[in-house]
TIMARNU-55475 format. One line per field, with one value per residue (C-alpha): x, y, z; residue number from 1. Coordinates in Angstrom, 2 decimals, decimal comma. Each point is the difference from the previous one (the first is absolute). Example, Ala and Ser with C-alpha at 12.3 -4.5 7.8 and 13.67 -1.06 7.14 Angstrom:
2
c1: [12,30 | 1,37] $
c2: [-4,50 | 3,44] $
c3: [7,80 | -0,66] $
seq: [1 | 2] $
This chain:
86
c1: [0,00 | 1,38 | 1,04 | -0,14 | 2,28 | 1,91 | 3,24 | 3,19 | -1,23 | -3,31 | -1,57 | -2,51 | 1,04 | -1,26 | 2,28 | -0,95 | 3,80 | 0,50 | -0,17 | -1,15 | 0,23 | -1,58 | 2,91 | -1,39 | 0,71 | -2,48 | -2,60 | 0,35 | -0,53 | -3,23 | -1,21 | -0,19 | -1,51 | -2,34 | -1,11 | -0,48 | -1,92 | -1,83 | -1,36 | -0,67 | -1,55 | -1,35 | -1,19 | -2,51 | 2,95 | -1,95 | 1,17 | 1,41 | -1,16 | 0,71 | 3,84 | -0,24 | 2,07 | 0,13 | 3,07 | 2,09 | 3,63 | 1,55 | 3,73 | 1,69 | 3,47 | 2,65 | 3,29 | 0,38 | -1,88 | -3,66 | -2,91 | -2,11 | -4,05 | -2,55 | -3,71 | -3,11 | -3,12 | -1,52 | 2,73 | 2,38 | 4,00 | 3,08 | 3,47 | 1,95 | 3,13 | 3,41 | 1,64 | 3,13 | 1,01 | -0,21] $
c2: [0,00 | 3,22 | 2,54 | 3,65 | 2,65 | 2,64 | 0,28 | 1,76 | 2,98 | 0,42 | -1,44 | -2,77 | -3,57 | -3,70 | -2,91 | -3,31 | -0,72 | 2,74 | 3,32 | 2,99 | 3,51 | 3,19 | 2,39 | 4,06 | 0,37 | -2,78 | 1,31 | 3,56 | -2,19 | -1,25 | 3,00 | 1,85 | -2,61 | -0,39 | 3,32 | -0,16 | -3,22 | 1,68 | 2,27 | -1,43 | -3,28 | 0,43 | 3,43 | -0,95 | -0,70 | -2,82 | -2,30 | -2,95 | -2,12 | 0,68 | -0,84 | 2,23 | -3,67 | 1,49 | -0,51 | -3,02 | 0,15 | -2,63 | -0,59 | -2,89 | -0,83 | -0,72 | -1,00 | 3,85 | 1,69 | 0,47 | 1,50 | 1,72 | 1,13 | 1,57 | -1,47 | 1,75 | -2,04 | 1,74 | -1,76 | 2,31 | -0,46 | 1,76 | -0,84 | 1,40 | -2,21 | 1,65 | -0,89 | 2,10 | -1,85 | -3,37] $
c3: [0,00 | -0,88 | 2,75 | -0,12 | 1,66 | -0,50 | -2,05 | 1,10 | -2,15 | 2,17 | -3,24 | -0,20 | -0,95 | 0,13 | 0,53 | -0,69 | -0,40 | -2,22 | 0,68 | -2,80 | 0,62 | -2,06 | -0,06 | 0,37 | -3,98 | -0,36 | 2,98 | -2,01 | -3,45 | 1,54 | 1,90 | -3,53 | -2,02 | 3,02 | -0,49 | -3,51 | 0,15 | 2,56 | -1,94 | -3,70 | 1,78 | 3,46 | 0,07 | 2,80 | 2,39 | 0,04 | 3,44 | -0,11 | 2,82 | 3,90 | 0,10 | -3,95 | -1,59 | -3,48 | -1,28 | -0,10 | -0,09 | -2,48 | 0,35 | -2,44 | 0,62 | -3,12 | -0,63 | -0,82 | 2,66 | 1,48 | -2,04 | 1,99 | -0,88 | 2,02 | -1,10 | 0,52 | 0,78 | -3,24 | -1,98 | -0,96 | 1,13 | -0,19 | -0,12 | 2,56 | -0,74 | 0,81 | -3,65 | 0,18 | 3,37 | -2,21] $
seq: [1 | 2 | 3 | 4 | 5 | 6 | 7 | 8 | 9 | 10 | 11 | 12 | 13 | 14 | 15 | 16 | 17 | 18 | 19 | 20 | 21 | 22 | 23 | 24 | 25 | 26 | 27 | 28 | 29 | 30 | 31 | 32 | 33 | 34 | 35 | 36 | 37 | 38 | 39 | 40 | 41 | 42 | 43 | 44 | 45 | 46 | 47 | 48 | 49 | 50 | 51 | 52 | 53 | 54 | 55 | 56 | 57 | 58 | 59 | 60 | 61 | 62 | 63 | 64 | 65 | 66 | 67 | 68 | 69 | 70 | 71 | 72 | 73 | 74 | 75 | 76 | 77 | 78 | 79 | 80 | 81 | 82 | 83 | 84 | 85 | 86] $
C-alpha cells in the first residue's frame, strides 16, 4: 500500500518503494495550465467531491528518466516531464 509524506523539499510524495517528486518548475507548469483549463473547461468552478480528488498525478519511470502528467477528471493531461534533466 502506498504511503504518503512529505519529501525533503516540503513537497508531497508517495512511496510504495519508489519515491516521485514534482519539482517547483513543474508545480509552476501545472499551476498555469491549471488556470487555463480552468477557465476554457470548468468555468463553473465546478467542485470536485469533498477531499476536491480531481487530478491524478501519473509518473512512468524509463531507462532515461520519469515522465510526469497531471490528469484532470474531465480527461485532459499535461506533461510536466523535466526533459532537459534527461
Amino acid at each position: 500500500m502506498a504511503q504518503f509524506r512529505k519529501a525533503e523539499s516540503g513537497k508531497t510524495a508517495i512511496n510504495n518503494g519508489l519515491t516521485f517528486t514534482v519539482d517547483e518548475a513543474q508545480l509552476a507548469k501545472l499551476s498555469q495550465w491549471l488556470q487555463e483549463h480552468d477557465k476554457k473547461n470548468h468555468p463553473n468552478k465546478q467542485e470536485w467531491g469533498a477531499i476536491r480528488g480531481r487530478l491524478k498525478y501519473l509518473f512512468t519511470p524509463t531507462g532515461i528518466g520519469t515522465v510526469v502528467s497531471a490528469k484532470c477528471a474531465c480527461g485532459e493531461e499535461v506533461d510536466l516531464t523535466d526533459y532537459d534533466s534527461w
